[in-house]
N, C-alpha and C positions, 0 to 999 in steps of 0.2 A: 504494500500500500504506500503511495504516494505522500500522504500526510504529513504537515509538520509539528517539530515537537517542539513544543515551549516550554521546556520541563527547563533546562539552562534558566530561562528568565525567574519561573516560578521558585529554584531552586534558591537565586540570589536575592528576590524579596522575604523567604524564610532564615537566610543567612543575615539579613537586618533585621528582622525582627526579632531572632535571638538575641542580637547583639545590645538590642536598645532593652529586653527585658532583664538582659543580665547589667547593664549600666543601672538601671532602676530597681532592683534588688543590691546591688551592689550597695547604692546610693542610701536606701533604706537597713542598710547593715545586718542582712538578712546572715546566721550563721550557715557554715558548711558548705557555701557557694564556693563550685567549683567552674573553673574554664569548661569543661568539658559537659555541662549539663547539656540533657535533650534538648529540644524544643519544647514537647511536652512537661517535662520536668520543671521546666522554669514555666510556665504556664499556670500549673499546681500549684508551684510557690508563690507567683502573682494573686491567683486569685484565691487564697486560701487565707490574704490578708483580705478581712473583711470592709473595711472601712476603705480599701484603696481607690475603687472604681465606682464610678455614677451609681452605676448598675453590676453588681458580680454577676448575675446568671448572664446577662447578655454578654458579656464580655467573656466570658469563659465560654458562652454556646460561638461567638462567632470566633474565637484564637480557634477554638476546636475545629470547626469549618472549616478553618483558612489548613489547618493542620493537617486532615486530610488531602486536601491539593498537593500539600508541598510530601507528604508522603505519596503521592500518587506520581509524580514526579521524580521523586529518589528511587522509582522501579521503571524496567524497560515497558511498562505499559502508555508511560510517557502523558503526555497533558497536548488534551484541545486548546483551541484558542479562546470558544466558547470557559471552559475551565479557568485559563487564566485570568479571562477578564472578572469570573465570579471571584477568584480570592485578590484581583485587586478590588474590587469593590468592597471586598472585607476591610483589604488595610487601607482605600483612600477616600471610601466613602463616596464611590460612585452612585448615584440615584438613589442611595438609600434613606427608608426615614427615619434609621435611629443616628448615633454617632460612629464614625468607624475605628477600626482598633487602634490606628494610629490620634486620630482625635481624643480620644480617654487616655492614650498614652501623656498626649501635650497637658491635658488638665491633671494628671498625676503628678508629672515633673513640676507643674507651676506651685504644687499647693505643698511641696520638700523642699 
């Protein structure tokens, strides 16, 4: 099949988003963070601080969401375009009517 794969692009918006959740656990002097946490892992840590986020269930339903893509991407069955554009829409808030994960990120960082 013909198709192409976006897994590369999806691959590097999940290699920022770990990166800005471990700055912000970092930042919150969460113990036992290590470099090497999953995606998922640091996910669990975010949102297991309850007071962090507007909203914990949405923000934990949509990191989950996005989490799927980017592990749908880390295997040869590779990512639509359709695909990518749904987990950017996770992290920039394309059409959507709540906040997206990177918006709760910015009202996090402001309020540490």
């Amino acid at each position: 099949e013909d198709r192409i794969d976006y897994s590369p692009i999806l691959i590097a918006y999940g290699k920022s988003l770990e990166s800005i959740l471990f700055r912000l656990l970092k930042k919150l002097d969460v113990k036992n963070l290590e470099q090497n946490h999953s995606l998922m892992s640091l996910i669990n840590l975010c949102t297991m601080k309850n007071t962090l986020f507007k909203n914990q269930l949405i923000m934990k339903s949509m990191m989950v969401q996005f989490l799927r893509f980017r592990n749908k991407a880390a295997h040869k069955e590779g990512v639509s375009i359709d695909d990518l554009c749904e987990a950017k829409s996770l992290l920039f808030n394309l059409d959507r009517p709540t906040d997206s994960i990177l918006d709760e990120l910015n009202y996090v960082f402001g309020r540490i």
